[in-house]
Backbone and ligand atoms as CSV (ligand in chain L), in Angstrom:
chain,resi,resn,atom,element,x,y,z
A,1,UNK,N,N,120.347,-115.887,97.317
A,1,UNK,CA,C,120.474,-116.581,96.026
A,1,UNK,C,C,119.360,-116.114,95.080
A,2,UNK,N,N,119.808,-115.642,93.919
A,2,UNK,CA,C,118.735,-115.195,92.572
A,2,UNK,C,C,118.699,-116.725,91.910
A,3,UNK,N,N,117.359,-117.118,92.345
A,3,UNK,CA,C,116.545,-118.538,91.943
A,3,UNK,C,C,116.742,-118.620,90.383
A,4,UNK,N,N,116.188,-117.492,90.125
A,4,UNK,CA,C,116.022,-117.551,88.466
A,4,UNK,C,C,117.113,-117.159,87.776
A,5,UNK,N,N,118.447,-117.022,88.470
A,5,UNK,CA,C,120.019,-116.924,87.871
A,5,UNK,C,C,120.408,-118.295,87.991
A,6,UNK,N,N,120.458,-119.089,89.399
A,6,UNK,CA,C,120.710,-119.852,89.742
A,6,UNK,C,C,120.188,-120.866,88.365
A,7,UNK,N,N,118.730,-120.558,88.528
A,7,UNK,CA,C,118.165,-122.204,88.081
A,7,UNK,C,C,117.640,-121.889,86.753
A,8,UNK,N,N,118.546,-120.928,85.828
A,8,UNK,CA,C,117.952,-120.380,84.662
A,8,UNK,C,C,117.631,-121.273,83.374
A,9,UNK,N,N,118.990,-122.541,83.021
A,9,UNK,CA,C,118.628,-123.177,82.007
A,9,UNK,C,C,117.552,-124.007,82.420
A,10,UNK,N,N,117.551,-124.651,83.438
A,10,UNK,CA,C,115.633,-125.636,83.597
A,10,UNK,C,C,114.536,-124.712,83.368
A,11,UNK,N,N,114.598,-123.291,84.222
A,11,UNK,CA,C,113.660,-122.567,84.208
A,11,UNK,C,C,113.035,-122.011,83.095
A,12,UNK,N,N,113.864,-121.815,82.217
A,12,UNK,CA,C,113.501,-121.509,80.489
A,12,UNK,C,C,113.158,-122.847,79.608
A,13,UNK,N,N,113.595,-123.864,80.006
A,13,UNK,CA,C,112.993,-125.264,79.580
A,13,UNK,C,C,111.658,-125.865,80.173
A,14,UNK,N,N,111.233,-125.403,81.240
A,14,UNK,CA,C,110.162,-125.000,81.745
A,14,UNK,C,C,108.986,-124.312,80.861
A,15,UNK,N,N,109.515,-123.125,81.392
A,15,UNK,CA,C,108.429,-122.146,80.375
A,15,UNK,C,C,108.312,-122.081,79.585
A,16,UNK,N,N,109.234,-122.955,79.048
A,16,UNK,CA,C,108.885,-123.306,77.217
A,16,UNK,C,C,108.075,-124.535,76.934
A,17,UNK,N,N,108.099,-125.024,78.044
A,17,UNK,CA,C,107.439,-126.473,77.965
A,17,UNK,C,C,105.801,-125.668,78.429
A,18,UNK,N,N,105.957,-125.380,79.090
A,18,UNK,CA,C,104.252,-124.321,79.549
A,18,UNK,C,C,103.308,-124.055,77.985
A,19,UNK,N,N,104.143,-123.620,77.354
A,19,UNK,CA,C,103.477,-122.950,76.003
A,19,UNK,C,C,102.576,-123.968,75.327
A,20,UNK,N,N,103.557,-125.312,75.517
A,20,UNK,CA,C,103.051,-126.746,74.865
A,20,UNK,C,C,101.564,-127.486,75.443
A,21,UNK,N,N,101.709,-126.621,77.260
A,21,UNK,CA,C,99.838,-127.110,77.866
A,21,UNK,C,C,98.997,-127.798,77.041
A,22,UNK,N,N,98.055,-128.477,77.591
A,22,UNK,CA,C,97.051,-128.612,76.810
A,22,UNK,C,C,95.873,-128.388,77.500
A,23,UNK,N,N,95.107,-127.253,78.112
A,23,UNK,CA,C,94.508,-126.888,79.182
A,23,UNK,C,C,92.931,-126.275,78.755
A,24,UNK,N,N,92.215,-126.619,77.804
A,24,UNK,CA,C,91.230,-126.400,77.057
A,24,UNK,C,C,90.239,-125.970,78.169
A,25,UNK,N,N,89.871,-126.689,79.429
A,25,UNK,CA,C,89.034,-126.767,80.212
A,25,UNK,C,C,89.558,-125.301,81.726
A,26,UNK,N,N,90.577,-126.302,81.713
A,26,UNK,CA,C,90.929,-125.043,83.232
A,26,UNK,C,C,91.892,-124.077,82.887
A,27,UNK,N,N,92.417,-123.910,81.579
A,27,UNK,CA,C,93.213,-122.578,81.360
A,27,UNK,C,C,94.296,-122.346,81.758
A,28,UNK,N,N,94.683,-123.525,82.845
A,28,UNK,CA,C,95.507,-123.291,83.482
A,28,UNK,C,C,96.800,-124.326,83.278
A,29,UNK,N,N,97.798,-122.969,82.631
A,29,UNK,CA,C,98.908,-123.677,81.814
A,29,UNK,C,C,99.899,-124.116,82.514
A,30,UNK,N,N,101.192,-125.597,82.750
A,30,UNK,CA,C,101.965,-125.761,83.384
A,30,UNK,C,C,103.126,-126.147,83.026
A,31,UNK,N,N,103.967,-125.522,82.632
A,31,UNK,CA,C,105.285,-126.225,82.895
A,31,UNK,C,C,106.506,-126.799,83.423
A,32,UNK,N,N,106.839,-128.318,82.985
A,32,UNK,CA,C,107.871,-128.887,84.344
A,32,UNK,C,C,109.228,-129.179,83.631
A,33,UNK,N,N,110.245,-129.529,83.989
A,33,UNK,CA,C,111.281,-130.043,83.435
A,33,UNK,C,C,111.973,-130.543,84.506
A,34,UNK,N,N,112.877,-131.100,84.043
A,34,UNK,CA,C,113.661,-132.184,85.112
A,34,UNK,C,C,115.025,-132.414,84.199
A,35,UNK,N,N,115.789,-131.948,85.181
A,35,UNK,CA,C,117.262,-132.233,84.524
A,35,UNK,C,C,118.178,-133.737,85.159
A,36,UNK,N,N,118.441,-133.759,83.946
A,36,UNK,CA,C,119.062,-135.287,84.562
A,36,UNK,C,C,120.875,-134.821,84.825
A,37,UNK,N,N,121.639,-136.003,85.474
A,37,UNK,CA,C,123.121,-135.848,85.734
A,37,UNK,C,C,124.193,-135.343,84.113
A,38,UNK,N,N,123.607,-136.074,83.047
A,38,UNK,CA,C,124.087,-136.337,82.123
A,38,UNK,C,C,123.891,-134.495,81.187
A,39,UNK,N,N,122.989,-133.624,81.949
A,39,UNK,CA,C,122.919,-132.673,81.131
A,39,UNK,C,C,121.723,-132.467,80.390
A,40,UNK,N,N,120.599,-133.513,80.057
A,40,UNK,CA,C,119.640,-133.601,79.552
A,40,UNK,C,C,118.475,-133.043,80.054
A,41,UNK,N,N,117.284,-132.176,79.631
A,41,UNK,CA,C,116.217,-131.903,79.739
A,41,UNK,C,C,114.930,-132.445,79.379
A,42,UNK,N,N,114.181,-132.835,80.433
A,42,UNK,CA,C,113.131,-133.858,80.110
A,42,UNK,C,C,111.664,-132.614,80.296
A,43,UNK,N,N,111.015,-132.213,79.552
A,43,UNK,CA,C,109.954,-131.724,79.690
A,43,UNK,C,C,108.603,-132.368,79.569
A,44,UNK,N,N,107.804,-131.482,80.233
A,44,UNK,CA,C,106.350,-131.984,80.681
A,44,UNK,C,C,105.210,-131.094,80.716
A,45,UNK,N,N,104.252,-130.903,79.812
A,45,UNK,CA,C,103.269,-129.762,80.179
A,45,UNK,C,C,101.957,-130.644,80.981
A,46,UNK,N,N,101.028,-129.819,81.188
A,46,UNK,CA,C,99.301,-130.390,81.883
A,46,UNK,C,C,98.993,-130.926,80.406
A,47,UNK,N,N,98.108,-131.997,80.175
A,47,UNK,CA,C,97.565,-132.320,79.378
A,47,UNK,C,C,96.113,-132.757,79.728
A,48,UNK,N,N,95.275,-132.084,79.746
A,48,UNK,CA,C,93.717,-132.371,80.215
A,48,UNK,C,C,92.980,-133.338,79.560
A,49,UNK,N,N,91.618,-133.591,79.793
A,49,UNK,CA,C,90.746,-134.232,78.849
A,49,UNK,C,C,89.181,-134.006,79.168
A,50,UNK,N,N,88.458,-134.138,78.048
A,50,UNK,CA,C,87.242,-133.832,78.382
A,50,UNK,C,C,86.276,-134.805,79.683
A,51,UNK,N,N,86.907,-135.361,79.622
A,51,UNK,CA,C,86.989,-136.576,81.422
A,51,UNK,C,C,87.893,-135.986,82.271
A,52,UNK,N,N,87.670,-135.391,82.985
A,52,UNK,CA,C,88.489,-134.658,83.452
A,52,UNK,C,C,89.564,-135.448,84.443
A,53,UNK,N,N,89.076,-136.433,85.053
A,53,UNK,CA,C,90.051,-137.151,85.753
A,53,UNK,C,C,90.902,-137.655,84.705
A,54,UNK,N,N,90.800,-137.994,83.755
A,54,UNK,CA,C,92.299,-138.635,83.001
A,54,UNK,C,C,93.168,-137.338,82.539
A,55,UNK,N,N,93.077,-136.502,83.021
A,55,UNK,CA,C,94.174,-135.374,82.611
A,55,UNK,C,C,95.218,-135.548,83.465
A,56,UNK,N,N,96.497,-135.279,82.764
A,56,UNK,CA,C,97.724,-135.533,83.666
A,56,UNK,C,C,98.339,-134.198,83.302
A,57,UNK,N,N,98.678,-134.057,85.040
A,57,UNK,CA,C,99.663,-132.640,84.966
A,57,UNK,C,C,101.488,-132.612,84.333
A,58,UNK,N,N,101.696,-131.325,84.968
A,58,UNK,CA,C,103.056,-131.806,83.792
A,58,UNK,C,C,103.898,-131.698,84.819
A,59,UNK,N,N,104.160,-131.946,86.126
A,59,UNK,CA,C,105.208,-132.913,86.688
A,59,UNK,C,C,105.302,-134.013,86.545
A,60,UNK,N,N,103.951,-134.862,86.460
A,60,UNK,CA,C,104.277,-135.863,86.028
A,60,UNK,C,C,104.246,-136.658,84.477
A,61,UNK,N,N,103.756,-135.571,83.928
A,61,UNK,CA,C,104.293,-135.736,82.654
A,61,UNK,C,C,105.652,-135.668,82.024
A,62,UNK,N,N,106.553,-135.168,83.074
A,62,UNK,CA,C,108.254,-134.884,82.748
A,62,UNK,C,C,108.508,-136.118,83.348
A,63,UNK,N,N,108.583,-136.368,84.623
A,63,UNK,CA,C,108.558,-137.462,85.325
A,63,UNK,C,C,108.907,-139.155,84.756
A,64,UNK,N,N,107.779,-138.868,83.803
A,64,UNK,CA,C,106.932,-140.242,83.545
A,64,UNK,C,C,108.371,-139.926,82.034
A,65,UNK,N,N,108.201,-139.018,81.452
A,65,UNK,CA,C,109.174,-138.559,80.056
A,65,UNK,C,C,110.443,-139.298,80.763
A,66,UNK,N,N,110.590,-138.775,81.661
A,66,UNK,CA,C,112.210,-138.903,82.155
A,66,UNK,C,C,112.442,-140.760,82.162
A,67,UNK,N,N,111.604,-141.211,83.076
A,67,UNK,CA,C,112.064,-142.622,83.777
A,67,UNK,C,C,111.857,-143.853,82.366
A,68,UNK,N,N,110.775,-142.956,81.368
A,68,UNK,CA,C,110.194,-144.218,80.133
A,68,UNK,C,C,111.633,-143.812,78.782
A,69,UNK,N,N,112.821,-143.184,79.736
A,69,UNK,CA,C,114.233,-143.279,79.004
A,69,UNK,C,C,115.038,-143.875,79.218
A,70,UNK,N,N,114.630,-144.558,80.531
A,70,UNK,CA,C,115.368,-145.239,81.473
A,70,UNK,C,C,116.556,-144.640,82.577
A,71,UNK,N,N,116.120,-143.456,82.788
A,71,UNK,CA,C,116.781,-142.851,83.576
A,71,UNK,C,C,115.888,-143.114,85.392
A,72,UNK,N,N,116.597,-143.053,86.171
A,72,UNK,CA,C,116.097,-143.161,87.736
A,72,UNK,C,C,116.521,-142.115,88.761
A,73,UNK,N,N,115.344,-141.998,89.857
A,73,UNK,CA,C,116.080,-141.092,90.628
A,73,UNK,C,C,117.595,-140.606,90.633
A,74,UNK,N,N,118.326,-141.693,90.839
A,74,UNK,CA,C,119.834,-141.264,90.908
A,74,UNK,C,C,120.341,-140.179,90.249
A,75,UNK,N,N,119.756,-140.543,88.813
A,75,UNK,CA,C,120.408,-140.069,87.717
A,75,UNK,C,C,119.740,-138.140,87.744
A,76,UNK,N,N,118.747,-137.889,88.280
A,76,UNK,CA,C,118.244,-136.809,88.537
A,76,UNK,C,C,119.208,-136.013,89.153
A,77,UNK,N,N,119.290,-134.347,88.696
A,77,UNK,CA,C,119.620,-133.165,89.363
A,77,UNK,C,C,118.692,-132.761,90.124
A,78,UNK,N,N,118.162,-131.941,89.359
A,78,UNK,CA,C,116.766,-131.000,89.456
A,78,UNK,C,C,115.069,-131.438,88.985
A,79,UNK,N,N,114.588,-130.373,89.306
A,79,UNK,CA,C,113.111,-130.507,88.662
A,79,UNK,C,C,112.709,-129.292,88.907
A,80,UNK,N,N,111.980,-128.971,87.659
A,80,UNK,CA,C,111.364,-127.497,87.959
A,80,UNK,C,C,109.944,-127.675,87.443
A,81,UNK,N,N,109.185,-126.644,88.289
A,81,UNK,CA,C,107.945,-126.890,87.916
A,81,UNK,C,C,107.372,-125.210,87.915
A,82,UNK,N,N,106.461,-124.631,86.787
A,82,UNK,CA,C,106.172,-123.495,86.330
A,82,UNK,C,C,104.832,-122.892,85.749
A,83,UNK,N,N,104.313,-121.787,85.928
A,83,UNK,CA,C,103.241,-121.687,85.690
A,83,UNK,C,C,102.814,-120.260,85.341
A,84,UNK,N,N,101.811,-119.706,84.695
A,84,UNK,CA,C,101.617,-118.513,84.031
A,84,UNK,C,C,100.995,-117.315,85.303
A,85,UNK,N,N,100.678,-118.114,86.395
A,85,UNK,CA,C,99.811,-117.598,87.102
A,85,UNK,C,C,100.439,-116.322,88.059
A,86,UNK,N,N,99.429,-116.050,89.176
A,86,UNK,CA,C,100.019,-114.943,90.537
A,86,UNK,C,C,100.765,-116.008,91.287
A,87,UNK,N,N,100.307,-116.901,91.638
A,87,UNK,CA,C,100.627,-117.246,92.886
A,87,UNK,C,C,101.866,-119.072,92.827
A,88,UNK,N,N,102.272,-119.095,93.236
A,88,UNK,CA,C,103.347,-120.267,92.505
A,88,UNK,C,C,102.829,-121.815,92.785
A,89,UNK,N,N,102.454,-122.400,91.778
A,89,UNK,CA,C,101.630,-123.746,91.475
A,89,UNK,C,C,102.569,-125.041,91.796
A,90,UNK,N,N,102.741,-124.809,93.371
A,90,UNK,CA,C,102.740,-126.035,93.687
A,90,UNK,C,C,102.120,-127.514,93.013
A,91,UNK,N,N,103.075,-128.680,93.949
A,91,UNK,CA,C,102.397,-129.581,93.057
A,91,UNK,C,C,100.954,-130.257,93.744
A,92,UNK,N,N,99.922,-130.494,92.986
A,92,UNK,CA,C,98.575,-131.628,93.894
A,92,UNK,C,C,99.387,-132.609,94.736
A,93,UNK,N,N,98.029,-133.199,94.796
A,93,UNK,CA,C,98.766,-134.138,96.005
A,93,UNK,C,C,99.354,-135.513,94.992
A,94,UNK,N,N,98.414,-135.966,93.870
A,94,UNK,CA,C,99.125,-136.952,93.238
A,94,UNK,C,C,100.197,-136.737,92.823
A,95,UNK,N,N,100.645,-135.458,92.338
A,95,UNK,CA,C,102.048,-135.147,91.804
A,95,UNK,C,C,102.833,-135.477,93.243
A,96,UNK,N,N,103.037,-135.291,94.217
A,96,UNK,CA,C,103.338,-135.461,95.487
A,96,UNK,C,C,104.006,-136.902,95.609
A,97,UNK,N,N,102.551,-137.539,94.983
A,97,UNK,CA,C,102.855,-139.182,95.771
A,97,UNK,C,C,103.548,-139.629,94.687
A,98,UNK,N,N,103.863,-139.326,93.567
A,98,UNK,CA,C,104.523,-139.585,92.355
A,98,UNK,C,C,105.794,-139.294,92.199
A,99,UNK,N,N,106.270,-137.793,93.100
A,99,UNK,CA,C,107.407,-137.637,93.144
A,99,UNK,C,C,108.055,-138.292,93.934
A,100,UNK,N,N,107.492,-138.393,95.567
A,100,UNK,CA,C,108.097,-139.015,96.423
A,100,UNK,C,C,108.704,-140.365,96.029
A,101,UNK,N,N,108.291,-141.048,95.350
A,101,UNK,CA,C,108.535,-142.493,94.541
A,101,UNK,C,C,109.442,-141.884,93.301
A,102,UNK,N,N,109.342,-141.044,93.034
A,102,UNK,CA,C,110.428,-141.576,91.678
A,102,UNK,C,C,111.702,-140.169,91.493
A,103,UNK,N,N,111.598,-139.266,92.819
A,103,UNK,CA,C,112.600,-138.200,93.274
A,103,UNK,C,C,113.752,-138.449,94.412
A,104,UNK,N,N,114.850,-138.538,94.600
A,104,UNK,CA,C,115.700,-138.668,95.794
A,104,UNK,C,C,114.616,-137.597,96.525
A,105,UNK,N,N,114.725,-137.635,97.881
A,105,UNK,CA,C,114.076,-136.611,98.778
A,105,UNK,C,C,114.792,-135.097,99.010
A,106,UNK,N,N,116.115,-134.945,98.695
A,106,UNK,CA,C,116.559,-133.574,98.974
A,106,UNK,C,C,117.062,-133.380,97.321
A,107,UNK,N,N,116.486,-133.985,96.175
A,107,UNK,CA,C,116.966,-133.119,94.996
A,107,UNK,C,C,115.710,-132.029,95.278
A,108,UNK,N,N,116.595,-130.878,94.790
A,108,UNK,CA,C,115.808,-129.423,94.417
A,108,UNK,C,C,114.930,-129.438,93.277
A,109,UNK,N,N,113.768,-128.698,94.360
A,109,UNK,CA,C,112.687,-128.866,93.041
A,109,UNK,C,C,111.833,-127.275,93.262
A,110,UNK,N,N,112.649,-126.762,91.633
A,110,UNK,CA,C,112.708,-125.058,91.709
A,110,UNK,C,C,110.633,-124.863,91.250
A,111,UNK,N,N,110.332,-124.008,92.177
A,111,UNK,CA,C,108.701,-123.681,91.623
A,111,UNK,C,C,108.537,-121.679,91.671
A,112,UNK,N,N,108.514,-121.914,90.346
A,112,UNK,CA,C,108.585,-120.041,89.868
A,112,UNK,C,C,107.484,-120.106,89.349
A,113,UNK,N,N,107.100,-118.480,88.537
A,113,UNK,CA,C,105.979,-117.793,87.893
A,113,UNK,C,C,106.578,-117.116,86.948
A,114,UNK,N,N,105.688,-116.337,86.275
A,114,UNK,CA,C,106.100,-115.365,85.339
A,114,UNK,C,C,106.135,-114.101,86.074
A,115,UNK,N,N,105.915,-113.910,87.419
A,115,UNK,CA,C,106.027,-112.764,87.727
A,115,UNK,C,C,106.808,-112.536,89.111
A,116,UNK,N,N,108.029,-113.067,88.612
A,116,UNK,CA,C,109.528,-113.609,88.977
A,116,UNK,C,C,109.249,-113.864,90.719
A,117,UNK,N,N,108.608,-114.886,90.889
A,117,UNK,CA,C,108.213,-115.314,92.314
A,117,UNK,C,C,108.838,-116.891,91.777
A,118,UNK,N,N,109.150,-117.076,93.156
A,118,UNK,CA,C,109.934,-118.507,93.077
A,118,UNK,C,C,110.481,-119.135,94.479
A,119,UNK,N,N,110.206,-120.385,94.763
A,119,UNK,CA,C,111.445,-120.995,95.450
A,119,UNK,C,C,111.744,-122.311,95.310
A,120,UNK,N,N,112.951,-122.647,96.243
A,120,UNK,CA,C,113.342,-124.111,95.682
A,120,UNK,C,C,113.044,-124.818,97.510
A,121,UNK,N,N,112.530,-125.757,96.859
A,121,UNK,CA,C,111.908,-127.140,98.513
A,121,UNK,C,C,112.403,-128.324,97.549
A,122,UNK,N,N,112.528,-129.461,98.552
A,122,UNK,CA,C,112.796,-130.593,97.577
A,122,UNK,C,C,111.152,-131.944,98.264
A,123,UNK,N,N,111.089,-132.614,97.731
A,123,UNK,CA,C,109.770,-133.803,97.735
A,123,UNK,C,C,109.685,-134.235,98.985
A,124,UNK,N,N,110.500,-134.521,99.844
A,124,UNK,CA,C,110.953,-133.901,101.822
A,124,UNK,C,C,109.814,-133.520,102.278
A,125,UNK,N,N,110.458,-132.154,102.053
A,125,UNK,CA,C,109.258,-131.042,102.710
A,125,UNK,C,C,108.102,-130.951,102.185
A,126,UNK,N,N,107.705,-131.171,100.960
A,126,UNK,CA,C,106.304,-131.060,100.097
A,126,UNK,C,C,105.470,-131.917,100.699
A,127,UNK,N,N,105.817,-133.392,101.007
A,127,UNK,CA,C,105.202,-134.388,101.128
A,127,UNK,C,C,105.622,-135.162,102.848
A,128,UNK,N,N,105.779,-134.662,103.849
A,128,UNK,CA,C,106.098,-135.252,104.676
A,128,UNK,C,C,105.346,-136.257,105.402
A,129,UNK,N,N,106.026,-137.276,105.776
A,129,UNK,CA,C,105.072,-138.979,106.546
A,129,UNK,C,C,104.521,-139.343,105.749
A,130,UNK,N,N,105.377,-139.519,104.683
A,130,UNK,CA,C,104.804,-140.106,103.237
A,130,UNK,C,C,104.771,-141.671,102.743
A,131,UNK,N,N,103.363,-142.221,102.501
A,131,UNK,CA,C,103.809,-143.233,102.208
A,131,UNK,C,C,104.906,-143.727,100.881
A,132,UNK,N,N,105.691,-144.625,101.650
A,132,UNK,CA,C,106.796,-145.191,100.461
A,132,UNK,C,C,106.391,-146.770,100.773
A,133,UNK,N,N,107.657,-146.858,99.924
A,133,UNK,CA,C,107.568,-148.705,99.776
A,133,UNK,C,C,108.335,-149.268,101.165
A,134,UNK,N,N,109.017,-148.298,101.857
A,134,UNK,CA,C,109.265,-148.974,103.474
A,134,UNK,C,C,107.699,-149.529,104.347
A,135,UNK,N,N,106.782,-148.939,103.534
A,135,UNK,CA,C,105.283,-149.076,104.493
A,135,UNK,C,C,104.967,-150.490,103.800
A,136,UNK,N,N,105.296,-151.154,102.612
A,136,UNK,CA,C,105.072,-152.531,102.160
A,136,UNK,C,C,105.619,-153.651,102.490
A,137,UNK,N,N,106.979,-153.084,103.247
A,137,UNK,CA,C,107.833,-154.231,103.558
A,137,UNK,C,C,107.206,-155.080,105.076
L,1,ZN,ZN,ZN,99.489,-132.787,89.843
């Protein structure tokens, strides 16, 4: 499967969302998008701050875009997540614990570069023995 045939309209909604970064400090630009059932594209870049802990990356900046529409897991296809770099920018671990909560576990979640490296894992495999809300009950 050609990832970047396959998963071309998120993937260009992606990297267009990358351009938008706001990465003053670490340079390091990200773009995410998340397609919903309905056809819609929810984008998300890194947005840093000179505090560096209040910077939010841009999975969960699409994420957070997507659900404050009132859309929910269900309603999710995809998610793509993208980056300018060599090597393909997985998500941290908070993006992790963020997806696991607000991703079905086997939607596809495409992670490419600009230097056509890519694959698709879904929040499953990223995050396994993860706490959820079965651990509250
Ligand atoms: Zn993150």
């Amino acid at each position: 499967m050609d990832i970047f045939k396959e998963y071309k309209d998120i993937l260009d909604h992606a990297f267009s969302a990358m351009e938008n970064a706001y990465a003053p400090y670490s340079n390091y630009h990200v773009g995410a998008c998340v397609k919903t059932k309905d056809g819609k594209y929810h984008i998300g870049a890194n947005v840093e701050n000179a505090s560096y802990g209040l910077s939010n990356c841009a999975e969960r900046s699409a994420l957070f875009a997507t659900y404050s529409q009132g859309y929910r897991k269900e309603d999710i296809e995809s998610m793509a997540l993208v980056t300018g770099e060599n090597t393909l920018g997985t998500p941290c671990g908070a993006c992790r614990q963020v997806m696991v909560e607000l991703l079905n576990g086997d939607t596809p979640v495409v992670i490419a570069n600009r230097q056509n490296k890519a694959m698709v894992t879904n929040i499953t495999e990223l995050l396994p023995f993860s706490f959820t809300d079965d651990n509250l009950k």
